[in-house]
N, C-alpha and C positions, 0 to 999 in steps of 0.2 A: 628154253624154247627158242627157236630159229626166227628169224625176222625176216617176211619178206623177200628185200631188200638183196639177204644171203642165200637166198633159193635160188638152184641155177640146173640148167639142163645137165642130163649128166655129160655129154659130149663137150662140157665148157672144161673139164678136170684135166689136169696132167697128168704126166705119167709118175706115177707112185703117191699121189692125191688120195687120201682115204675119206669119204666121205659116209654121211644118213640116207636113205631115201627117205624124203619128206611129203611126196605125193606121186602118185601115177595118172597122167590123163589120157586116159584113153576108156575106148567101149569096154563093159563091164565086162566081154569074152576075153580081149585082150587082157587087160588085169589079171583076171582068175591064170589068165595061161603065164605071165611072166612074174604071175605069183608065185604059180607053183615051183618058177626056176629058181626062186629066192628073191625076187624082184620085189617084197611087200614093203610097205612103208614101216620104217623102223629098223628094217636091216642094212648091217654095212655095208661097206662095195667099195674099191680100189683100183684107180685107173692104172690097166698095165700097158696098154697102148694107144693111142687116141686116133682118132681117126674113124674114116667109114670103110669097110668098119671097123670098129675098134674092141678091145681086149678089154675085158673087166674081171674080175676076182670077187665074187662072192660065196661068203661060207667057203668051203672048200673047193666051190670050183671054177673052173677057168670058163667064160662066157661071151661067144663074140657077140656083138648089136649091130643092125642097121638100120636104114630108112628110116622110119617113124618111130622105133621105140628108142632111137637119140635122143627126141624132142618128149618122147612122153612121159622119161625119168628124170625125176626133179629130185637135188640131190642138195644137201648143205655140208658144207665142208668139216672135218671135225681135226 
């Protein structure tokens, strides 16, 4: 299990960083909607470019982020 400590927004990762999602904070609409992109806690993710916004890899697909769902994905490093 993940400490704290090692939770970090996913916007902190670099490029080729695989990381968990270990929580999502945000309104429960938001959630359900970057759930259904693969966005749930427990799934992988892989930073392919950093930035706003930035490039991520989950599951099979390629995913850009910005604004607010930077801060809302909390990711621990693996």
């Amino acid at each position: 299990m993940s400490t704290a400590s090692a939770i970090k927004p996913i916007h902190c990762l670099k490029p080729g960083d695989c990381a968990v999602i270990e929580e999502v904070r945000a309104c429960e609409a938001e959630c359900h909607r970057l759930a259904s992109m693969g966005f749930g806690v427990g799934c992988l993710v892989r930073m392919l470019m950093p930035g706003s916004p930035c490039a991520v890899q989950v599951g099979d697909c390629r995913v850009m982020l910005r604004g607010e769902h930077l801060d809302a994905i909390h990711v621990s490093l693996i």
